[in-house]
C-alpha positions, 0 to 999 in steps of 0.5 A: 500500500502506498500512502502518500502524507502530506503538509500544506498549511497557511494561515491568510490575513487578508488585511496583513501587508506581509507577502506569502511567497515560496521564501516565506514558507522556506523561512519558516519550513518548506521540504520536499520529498524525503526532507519532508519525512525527516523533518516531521517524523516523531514530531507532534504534529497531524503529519508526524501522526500520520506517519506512524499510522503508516508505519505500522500498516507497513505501508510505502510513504510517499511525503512530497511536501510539508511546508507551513508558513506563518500567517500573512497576507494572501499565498502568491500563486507561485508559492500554491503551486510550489506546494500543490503540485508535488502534492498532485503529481503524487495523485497522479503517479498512483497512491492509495490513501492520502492523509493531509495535514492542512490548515483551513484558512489559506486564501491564495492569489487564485483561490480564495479556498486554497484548500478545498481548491486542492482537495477537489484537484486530487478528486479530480484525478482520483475520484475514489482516493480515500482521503483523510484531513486534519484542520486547523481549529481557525479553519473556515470550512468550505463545501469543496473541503469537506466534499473532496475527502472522506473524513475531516477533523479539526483541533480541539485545542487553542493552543494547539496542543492536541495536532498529534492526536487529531491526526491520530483519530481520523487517520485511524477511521480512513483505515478503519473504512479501508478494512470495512469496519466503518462507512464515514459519512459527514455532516457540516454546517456555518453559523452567521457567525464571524467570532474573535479569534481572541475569544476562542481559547478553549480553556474559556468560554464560550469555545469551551463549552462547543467543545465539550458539546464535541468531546461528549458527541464522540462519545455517543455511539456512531460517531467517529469525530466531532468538531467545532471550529472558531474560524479565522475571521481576518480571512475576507472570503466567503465562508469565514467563521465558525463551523461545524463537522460531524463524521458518523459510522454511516449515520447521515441522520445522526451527524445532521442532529449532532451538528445542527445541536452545536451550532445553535450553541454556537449561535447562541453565545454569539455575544461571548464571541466578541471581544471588549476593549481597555483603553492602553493606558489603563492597563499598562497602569494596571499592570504597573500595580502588580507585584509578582511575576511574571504577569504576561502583558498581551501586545494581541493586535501585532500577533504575527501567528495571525498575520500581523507585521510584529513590528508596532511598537505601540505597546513596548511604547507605552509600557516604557514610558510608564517606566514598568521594570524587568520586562522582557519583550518577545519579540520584534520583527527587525532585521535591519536593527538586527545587522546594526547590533550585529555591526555593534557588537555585544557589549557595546552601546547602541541607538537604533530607530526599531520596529515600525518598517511596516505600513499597514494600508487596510487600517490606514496606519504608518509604520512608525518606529521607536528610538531606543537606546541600549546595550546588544546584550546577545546575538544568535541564529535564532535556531532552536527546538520547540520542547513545548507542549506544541510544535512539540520537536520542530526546529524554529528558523527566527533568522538573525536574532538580537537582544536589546537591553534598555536597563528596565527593558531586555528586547528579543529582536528577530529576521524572521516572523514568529509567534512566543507560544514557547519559552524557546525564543528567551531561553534560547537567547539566554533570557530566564523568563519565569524570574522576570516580571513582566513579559510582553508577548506578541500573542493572542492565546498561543502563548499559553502553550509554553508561559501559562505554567509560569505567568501569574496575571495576564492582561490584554493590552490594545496596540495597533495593528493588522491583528486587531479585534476592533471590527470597525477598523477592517473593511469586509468585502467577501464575507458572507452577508449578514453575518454576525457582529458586522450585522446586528442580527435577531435571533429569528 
């Protein structure tokens, strides 16, 4: 048996200024063919699930590609293509079972539903191709997805801490269906519904409470796989927002009851799923009151794990002018004051305009950078392994890294995007996050995964940026209409 796995993940800001190209993808983690295995074998991830599902079939593993990139704007067509075609000359030279570790949100130059556009592809080639997928849980479902595969599942988790097992579970109904112990059917619906990503962690409500609704449908008899997704509302396209997907043992009647019982849930704790705002100044006062640290400080607004530029220093901005010490910021998006602390030295002294390289049309905001005095304190790399909870076992590329020591204020400065979901990108600088006391994270919710066993308060603070949760600062041209809270709705 040949089983072709494969990993083809982009998360779309369609209002993010930052160009989703093949280097992109290459920054973060793009291989092809045997490099792909290596990669992601015995790694955390769908794809390093997959792998052992087929390991232990004896099957032939073909893997063409596994790349990923962090989110940004729109996929260039090259890059699509660049991922898409291995994946179809795979298909085309003959596999038996495909298992994709996908994401749900990628819109392309091309495509607004970059995923659902490759599934039908692979259709097109191989109508009966048993096909499993894993999502991510921001995916916005589309019919093609859902109609061009045989049994799909999203996270259960933000953060993502559960992507090996998800793989695990509908890996595990495909070849259940290959040796006749089962008949996936699916069931799959949207609400009018375009929820805050920020109010999506599945410790809180209310993504708690579909989430439950989901863990206890799995436990009813027939049904193989239960999902609630929050969606991705920064992607204009069509069917952003939240959704739901049933896979059932043959029991079309039963996923319909069960999806339709979720997503009136949904629905009606559409008002949870809106985020309420505090004026910057308030809150970075707040935290000033606070003694014991670390208390994570939430800079969400410029979360490039969700597209935004990482380089708005709005929050950093506030919080030095309030004079808030032994703080520790991960991190800015820089490369240029990078190469200037580079052409420093550690040790030495330097003045440096940062951040603020990066216009932001789509909120009409300038990039303005901050000048900032201090001592280059270190200089990496920017190589490490992830030892987390998630993207267990992945080597993170920052690219060229720098720290910034301002005396109140030490400051992780990268060449490449990327989200703090772990303690990674201090320690790896030789930054001891947990004696901190304060922490400025560029992150939404995935920060949990690594600083939440070490943060003793968490405040949200509202910056500026392309991440932003303030809805009329963005500008729907796509998205199904109405929808909620774009348009005010009745319950009827």
């Amino acid at each position: 048996m040949r089983i072709l796995i494969a990993m083809m993940k982009h998360e779309t800001n369609t209002f993010s200024p930052i160009v989703a190209d093949w280097k992109r993808f290459q920054d973060w983690g793009a291989y092809l063919g045997e490099d792909a295995l290596k990669a992601y074998e015995g790694t955390g991830m769908p794809f390093g699930a997959y792998v052992e599902l087929a390991r232990e079939a004896g099957a032939e593993i073909i893997t063409p590609v596994a790349a990923e990139a962090m989110p940004s704007g729109p996929v260039t067509r090259d890059a699509y293509t660049q991922m898409a075609e291995p994946i179809l000359e795979a298909v085309r030279e003959g596999v038996d079972v495909a298992l994709l570790d996908l994401h749900g949100a990628m819109v392309a130059e091309h495509t607004d539903d970059g995923e659902g556009t490759l599934l039908k592809k692979m259709r097109e080639i191989d109508p009966d191709l048993p096909i499993a997928v894993t999502l991510d849980l921001h995916c916005n479902l589309t019919a093609n997805m859902v109609e061009n595969c045989t049994a799909l599942i999203g996270y259960k988790t933000y953060p993502h801490v559960d992507m090996y097992e998800v793989g695990k579970q509908i890996g595990q109904v495909l070849f259940d269906s290959l040796a006749g112990k089962v008949k996936p059917v699916m069931s799959w619906g949207n609400a009018p519904l375009l929820s805050q990503t920020l109010r999506q962690g599945t410790d809180d409500e209310p993504m708690a409470t579909l989430i439950q609704m989901c863990r206890e449908a799995e436990k009813e008899p027939g049904v193989l796989a239960a999902t609630a997704f929050g969606g991705f509302a920064l992607a204009d396209m069509r069917d952003a927002g939240n959704s739901v997907i049933i896979v059932t043992d043959g029991d079309q009647a039963k996923a319909d009851e069960v999806r339709d019982r979720i997503l009136e849930k949904a629905w009606e704790l559409k008002e949870d799923f809106i985020y309420e705002h505090a004026p910057l100044e308030e809150q970075v006062a707040k935290a000033k009151t606070m003694t014991e640290g670390p208390v994570l400080l939430l800079d969400h607004a410029d979360n490039c794990g969700s597209g935004a530029t990482q380089d708005v220093m709005t929050v950093i901005e506030e919080v030095l002018r309030q004079g808030l010490e032994d703080v520790a910021v991960a991190a800015v998006w820089d490369p240029v004051a990078v190469q200037e602390m580079q052409k420093a030295g550690i040790g030495n002294e330097i003045t440096i305009k940062l951040g603020g390289k990066t216009d932001m049309p789509s909120i009409g905001e300038p990039g303005e950078p901050l000048t900032v005095t201090g001592t280059v304190k270190t200089l990496t790399n920017g190589e490490w392994i992830v030892r987390g909870p998630m993207y267990t076992g992945v080597k993170v590329f920052m690219g060229p890294t720098a720290v910034l020591d301002t005396g109140n204020m030490e400051i992780v400065i990268v060449s490449n995007h990327h989200e703090p979901w772990d303690t990674g990108v201090f320690t790896s600088v030789g930054i001891q996050p947990e004696y901190k006391r304060y922490l400025i994270l560029k992150s939404r919710i995935h920060y949990r995964a690594g600083f939440a066993p070490i943060g003793k308060a968490t405040l949200t603070l509202d910056g500026k940026g392309v991440t932003t949760s303030d809805n009329n600062l963005l500008r729907y041209e796509k998205v199904r209409r109405p929808v909620y809270p774009l348009d005010l709705l009745n319950e009827a």
